[in-house]
N, C-alpha and C positions, 0 to 999 in steps of 0.2 A: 720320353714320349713327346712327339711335337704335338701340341695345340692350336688353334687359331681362335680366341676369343673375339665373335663380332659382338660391338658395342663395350663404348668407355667409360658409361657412368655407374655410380658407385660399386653396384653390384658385377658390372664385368670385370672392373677393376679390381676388384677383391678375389673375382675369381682367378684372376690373372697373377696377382700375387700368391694366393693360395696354391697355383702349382707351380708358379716360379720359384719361389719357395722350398719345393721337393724336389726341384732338381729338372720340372720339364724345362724343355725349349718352347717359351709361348709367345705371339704372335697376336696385337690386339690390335681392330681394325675399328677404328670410330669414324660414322660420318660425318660428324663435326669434330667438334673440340671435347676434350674428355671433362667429363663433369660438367659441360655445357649445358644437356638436355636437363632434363628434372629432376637430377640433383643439384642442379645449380641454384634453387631461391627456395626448397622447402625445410619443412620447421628444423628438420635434422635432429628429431628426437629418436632414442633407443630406448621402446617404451613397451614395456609390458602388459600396464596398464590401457591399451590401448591396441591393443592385442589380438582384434576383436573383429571375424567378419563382416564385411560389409553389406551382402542379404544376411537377414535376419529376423525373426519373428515383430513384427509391429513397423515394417521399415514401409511397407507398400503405401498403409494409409497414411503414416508420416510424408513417404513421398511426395502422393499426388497433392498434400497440401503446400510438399515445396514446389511443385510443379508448375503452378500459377500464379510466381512470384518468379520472374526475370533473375533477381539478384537474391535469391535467396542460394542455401546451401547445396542442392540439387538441381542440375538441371539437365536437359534429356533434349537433346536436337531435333525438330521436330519433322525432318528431313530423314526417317530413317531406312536406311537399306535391309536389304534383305538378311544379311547376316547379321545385323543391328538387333533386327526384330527375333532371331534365332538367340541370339545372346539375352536379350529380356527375358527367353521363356525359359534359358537355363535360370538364371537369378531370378524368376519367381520361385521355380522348383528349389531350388537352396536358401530361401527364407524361412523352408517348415521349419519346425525346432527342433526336430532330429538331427538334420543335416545341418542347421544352425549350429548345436552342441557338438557333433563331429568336427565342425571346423573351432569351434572355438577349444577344444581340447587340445587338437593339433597345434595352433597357433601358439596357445600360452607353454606347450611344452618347448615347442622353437623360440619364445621370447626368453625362457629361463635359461637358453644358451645363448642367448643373443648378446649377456654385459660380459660373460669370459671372453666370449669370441674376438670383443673390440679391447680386451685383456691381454686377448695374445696377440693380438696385430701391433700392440703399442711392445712389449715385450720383443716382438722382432726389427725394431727400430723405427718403424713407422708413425709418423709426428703428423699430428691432429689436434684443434683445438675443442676437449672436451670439460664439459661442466657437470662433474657428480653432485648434480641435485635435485633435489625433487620437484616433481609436477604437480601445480594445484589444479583445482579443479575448484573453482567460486559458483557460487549459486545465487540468482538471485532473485527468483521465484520459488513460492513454496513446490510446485511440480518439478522444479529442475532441478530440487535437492533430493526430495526421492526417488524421483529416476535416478540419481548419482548413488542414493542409498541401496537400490537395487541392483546395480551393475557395481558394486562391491560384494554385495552378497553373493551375486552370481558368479561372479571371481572366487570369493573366497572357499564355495563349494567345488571348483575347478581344481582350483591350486590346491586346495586343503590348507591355506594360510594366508594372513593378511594380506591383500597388494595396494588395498585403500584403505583409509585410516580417514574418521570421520574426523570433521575440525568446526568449531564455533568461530562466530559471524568475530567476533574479538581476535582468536586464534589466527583465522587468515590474514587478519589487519594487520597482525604483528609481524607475521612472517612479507609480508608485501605492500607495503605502506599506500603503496599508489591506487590499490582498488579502493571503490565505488564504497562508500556508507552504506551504502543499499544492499548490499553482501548478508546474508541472511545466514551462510554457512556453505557447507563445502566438504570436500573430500582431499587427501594428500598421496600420493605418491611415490612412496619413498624410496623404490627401488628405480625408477626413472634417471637418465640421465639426457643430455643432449652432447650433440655435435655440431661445429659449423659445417654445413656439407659441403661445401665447395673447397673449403680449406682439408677434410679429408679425401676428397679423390686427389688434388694436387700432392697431398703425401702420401697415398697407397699408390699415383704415377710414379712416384719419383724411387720409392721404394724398387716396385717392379722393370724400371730399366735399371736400376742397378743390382738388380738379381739377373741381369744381363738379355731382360725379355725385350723384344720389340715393339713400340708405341706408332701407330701409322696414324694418324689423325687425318682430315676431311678424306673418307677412302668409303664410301657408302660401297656396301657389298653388292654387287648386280645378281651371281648366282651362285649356288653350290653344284656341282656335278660329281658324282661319284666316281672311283676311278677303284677298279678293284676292293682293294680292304682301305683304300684311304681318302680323304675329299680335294677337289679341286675349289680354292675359292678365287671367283672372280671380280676383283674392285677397281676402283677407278684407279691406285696404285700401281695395280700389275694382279697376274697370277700366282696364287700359293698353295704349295700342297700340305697336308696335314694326316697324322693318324685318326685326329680328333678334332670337332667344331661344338662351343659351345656358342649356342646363340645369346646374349642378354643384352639386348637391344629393341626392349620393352615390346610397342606395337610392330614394327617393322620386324621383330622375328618370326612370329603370324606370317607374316605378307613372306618371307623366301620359305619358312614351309610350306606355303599355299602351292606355292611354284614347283615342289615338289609332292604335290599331291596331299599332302596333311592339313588338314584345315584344325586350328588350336584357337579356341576362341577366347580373343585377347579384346578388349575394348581400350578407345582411349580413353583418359579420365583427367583433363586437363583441370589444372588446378593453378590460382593465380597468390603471389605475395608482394610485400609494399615490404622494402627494407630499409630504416630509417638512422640516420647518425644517431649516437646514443647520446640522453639528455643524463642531466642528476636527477629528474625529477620523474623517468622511466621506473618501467618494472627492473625488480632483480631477477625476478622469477623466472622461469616457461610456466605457463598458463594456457588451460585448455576451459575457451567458450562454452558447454554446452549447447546452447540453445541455437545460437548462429554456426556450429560449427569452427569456429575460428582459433586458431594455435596462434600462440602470441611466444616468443622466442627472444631472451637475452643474451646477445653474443659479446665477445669481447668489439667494445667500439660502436655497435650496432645492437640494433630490435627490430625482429622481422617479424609481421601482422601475416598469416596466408592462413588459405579455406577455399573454400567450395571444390564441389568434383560436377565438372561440366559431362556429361557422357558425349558419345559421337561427338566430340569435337574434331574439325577437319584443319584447323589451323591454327599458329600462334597468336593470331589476333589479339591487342587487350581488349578486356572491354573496361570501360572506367566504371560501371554503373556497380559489376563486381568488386571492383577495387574499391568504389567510395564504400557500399557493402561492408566490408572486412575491414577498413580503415575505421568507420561511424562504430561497429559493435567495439571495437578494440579502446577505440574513444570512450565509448558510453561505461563501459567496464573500468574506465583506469582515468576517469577524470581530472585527475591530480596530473597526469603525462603533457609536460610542454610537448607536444607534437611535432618535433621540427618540420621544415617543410621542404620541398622537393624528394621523395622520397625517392628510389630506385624499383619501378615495377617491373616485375614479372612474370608471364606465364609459361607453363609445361606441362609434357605428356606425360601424365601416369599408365602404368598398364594394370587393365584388371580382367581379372578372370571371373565367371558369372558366379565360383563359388567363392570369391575371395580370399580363395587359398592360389600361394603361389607356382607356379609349373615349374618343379627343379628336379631333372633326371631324364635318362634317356629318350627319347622318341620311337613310338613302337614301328618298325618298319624300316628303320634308317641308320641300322649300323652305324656307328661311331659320331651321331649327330645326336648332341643334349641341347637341354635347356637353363635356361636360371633368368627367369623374367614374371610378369605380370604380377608382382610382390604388392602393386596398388599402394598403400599410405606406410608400408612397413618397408622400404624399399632399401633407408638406414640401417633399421632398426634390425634389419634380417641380412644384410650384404657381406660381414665378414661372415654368419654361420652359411653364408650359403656357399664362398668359397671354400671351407671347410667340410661342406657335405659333395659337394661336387670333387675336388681332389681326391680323394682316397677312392670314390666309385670311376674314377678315370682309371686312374694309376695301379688301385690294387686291388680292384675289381670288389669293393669293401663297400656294402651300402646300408648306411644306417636307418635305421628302423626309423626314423622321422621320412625318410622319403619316401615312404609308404603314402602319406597323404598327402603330397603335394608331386605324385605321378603324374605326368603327363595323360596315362594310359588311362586315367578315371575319367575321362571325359567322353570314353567309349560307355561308359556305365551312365552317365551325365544324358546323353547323348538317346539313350532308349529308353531313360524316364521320360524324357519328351516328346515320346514317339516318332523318334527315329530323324528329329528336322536336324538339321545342318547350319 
């Protein structure tokens, strides 16, 4: 089968491998540089523990209290369009805790495939800088420790088994020397691991042209036109034809189904990171902020500090007050951390869907045009299972029962709990 995958970060590339892999002939069109966009500077963790819709029961009035803080963890462009506002009133509807529980079910069933899936990516030659080990999670308020003690619990009735494992104020010292006295206790993660991201799209690229598929890079797609049973894509490249188009090219695949009549509500969700030469006096760890939000990542050579989910973002703009933001909690947590200085910032566009479940599977109405995008903070953590869930429903018409909840088509159901807005 030929394919034409638009978009080259993590998750198209994965998809791209996944069917080059089986033998199709695939075709990946990126409008920049592949693994440029936002997989380029985030935390790059494959985390289960984190697994975790982003509406949710208690998230509204959490919000509006980030809302009036510029540089806090949330924030919401105060500019917003009309689809903007249509997108809120989906993610107020997906915060009850029904639909909470539905998507968090979903999700943690997809994260428990989530560490084979980058199992069998490494097994078919594919070379990545990965760290098997665990995510803490430091507290250091008595509130931000029970919250942590409830979002285990809440897990462990999901899962039916540990994913958090409580730890004393002592225990975390041991294991991370660099955090704060002030550490009162915490949570571990012991099924977590991390990635460099940027270091795994360059080897699922390099993978994928040598399974013989085609990498186009700066080629921004202009349209899709149908042509009998198979598509025309038009890019700045040239014209190509295909049986099959996967989109995963986060917000921008929204915007060519728009053009095609589908409206798939994608938001952006930009999100910024500081990535700093590694000290000896750094974390060894990945650590997860509670309270600010802030994912703190040891890579080889480097530690990268990223957080916040800006919504309706319309640009990559930095803004430093974010960065100082995420730089100060990462500081105030890990006082011990020589800070080197000039760090490498960056920001990107996340994609999110208002139920914080990701869009991976056909498009109802559009013969042989799928998805695999709005994956929001799991975009890692979900990129080889989603070439794995997408290949076999191309190829052998085989569609596994997880892409039941992360249909496209639930957005028509979405879509008239709102009373019918757009």
């Amino acid at each position: 089968m030929k394919v034409i995958v638009v978009g080259g970060g993590a998750v198209g590339l994965c998809v791209a491998e996944a069917l080059a892999s089986r033998g199709s002939e695939v075709t990946v069109l990126e409008r920049d540089r592949c693994g440029g966009g936002a997989s380029a500077g985030n935390a790059g963790w494959i985390t289960p523990s984190l697994a975790i819709p982003v509406p949710g029961p208690g998230v509204i009035g959490e919000s509006l209290r980030w809302l009036v803080d510029p540089s806090g963890p949330l924030w919401i462009r105060p500019t917003l369009s009309p689809a903007m506002i249509a997108w809120i009133a989906r993610f107020l509807v997906s915060c009850s805790r029904p639909a909470y529980q539905r998507g968090l079910a979903a999700l943690q069933r997809a994260a428990a495939l989530a560490g084979p899936a980058f199992d069998r990516l490494a097994e078919r030659g594919v070379e990545f800088e990965l760290h098997d080990q665990p995510l803490l999670y430091p507290a250091f308020e008595r509130t931000e420790l029970e919250h942590l003690w409830h979002v285990a619990d809440e897990l462990r009735d999901v899962v039916g088994g540990e994913l958090l494992d409580r730890l004393s104020a002592g225990e975390l010292l041991a294991l991370e020397p660099a955090l704060s006295d002030r550490v009162i206790g915490g949570v571990i993660a012991r099924g977590d691991r991390r990635v460099r991201p940027e270091v795994l799209c360059r080897g699922v690229q390099r993978a994928v042209i040598s399974a013989g598929a085609t990498v186009v890079e700066e080629s921004p797609v202009d349209a899709l036109i149908r042509d009998g049973s198979s598509w025309i894509v038009e890019s700045r490249s040239g014209t190509r034809q295909a049986e099959a188009v996967v989109l995963a090219g986060g917000v921008a695949s929204g915007e060519l189904l728009a053009r095609l009549g589908v409206r798939l509500p994608i938001a952006a969700a930009k999100g910024y990171s500081r990535t700093y030469p590694a000290d000896p006096s750094g974390p060894r760890h990945a650590l997860y902020l509670e309270a600010p939000k802030v994912a703190i990542s040891a890579f080889e050579g480097a530690v990268r500090v990223s957080g916040t989910l800006e919504l309706g973002a319309q640009s990559l703009r930095l803004s430093e007050r974010r960065l100082a933001a995420i730089g100060a909690a990462a500081a105030s947590a890990l006082p011990g951390w020589r800070v080197p200085g000039g760090p490498r910032d960056w920001a990107g566009m996340r994609s999110l869907s208002p139920d914080g479940l990701p869009f991976i599977g056909p498009v109802p109405g559009l013969d042989g045009i799928h998805v695999a995008t709005a994956h929001g903070t799991l975009g890692i953590t979900l990129a080889p299972l989603t070439g794995e869930l997408i290949a076999p429903l191309l190829l052998e018409g085989r569609r596994g029962e997880l892409l039941d909840a992360f249909d496209p088509a639930r957005v028509q159901r979405l879509r008239a709990t709102t009373g019918g807005r757009t």
